[in-house]
C-alpha positions as CSV (number, residue, x, y, z in Angstrom):
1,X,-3.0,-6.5,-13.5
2,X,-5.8,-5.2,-15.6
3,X,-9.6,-5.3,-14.8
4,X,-8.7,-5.8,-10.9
5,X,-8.6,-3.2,-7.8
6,X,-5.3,-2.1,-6.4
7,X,-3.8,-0.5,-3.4
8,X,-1.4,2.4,-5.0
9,X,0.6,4.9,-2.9
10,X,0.4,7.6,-4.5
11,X,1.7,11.8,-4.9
12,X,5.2,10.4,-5.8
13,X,7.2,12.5,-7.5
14,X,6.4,11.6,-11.0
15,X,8.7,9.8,-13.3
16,X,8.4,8.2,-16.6
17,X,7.9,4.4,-17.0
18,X,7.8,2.5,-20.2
19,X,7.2,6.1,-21.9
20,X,4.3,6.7,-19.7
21,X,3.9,9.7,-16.5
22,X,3.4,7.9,-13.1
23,X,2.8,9.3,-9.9
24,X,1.7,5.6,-8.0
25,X,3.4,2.3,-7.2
26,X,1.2,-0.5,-6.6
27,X,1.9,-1.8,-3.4
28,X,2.9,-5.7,-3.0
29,X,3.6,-8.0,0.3
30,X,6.9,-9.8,-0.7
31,X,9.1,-12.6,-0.3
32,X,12.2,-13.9,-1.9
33,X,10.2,-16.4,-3.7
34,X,6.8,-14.5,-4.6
35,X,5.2,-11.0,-4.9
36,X,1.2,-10.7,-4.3
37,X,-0.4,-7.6,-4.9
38,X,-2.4,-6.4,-2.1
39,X,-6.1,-7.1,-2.0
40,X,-8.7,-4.0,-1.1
41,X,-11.7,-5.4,1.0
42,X,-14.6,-6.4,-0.9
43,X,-16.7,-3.2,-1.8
44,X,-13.5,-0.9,-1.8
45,X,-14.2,1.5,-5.3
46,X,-11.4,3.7,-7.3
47,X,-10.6,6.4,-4.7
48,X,-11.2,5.2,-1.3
49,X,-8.8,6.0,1.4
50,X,-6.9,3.5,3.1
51,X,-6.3,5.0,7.0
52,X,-4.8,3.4,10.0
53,X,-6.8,3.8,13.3
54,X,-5.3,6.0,15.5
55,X,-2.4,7.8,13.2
56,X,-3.1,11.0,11.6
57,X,-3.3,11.2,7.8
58,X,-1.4,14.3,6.8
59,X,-1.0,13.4,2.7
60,X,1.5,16.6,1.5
61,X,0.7,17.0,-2.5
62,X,4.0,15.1,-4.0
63,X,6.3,13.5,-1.5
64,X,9.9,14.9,-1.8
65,X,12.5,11.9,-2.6
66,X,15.4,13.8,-0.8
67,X,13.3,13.1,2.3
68,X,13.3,9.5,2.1
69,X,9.7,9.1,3.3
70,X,8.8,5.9,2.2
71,X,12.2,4.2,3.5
72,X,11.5,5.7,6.6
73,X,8.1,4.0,7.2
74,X,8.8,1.1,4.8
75,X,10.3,-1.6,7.6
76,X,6.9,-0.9,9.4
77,X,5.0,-2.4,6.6
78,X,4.1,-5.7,7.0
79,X,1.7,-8.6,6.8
80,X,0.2,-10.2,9.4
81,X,-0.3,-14.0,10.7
82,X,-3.8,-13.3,9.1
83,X,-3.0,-12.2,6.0
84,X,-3.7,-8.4,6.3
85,X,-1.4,-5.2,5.3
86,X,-0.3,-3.2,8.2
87,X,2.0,-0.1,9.7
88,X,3.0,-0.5,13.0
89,X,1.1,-3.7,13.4
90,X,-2.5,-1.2,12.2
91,X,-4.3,-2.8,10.1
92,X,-4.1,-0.7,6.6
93,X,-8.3,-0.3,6.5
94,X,-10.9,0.8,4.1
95,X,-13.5,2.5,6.4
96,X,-16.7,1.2,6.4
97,X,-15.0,-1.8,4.2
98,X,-13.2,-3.8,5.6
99,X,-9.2,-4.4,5.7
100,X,-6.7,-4.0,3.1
101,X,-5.3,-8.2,2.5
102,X,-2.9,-10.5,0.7
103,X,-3.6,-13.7,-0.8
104,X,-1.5,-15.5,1.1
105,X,1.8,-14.2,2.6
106,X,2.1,-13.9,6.0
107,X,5.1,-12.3,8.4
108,X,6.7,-10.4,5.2
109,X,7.1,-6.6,3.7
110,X,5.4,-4.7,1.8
111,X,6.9,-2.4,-0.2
């Protein structure tokens, strides 16, 4: 994973991994046989915001774990037939960039 551009959720409560503070997981589409780590559009730089047309981004500071937020929206993440990350069936989309991909899952989660 080094020297290459990621999709992260971030604001998670943070927890120690390997000895080191995170507050991110790398988001992947997955199958029982492979995991791909999800491809920003071409351009995409450290920072941008991925958004989904026509849903409000409301991002609180750290998400609480007792709500369960992420396994509430998690069964809506998904690829598409053409290879793109969405919620809902929205595309997950860099604006003015382009569309948030996978190499070559289709049909599968994203978690």
């Amino acid at each position: 994973m080094q020297n290459r551009m990621v999709i992260l959720l971030c604001n998670l409560k943070p927890a120690k991994m390997r000895g080191v503070t995170s507050e991110a997981m790398v988001m992947c589409a997955s199958s029982p046989e492979k995991v791909e780590i999800l491809i920003p559009p071409a351009g995409s730089l450290p920072g941008d915001i991925v958004e989904f047309e026509g849903i409000q981004r409301t991002a609180d500071p750290v998400l609480n774990p007792k709500k369960k937020i992420f396994e509430t929206v998690a069964p809506f993440l998904k690829t598409s037939n053409e290879k793109i990350a969405t919620y809902k069936g929205v595309p997950f989309e860099v604006k003015g960039k382009g569309v948030v991909t996978t190499p070559t899952l289709i049909n599968v989660n994203i978690k």
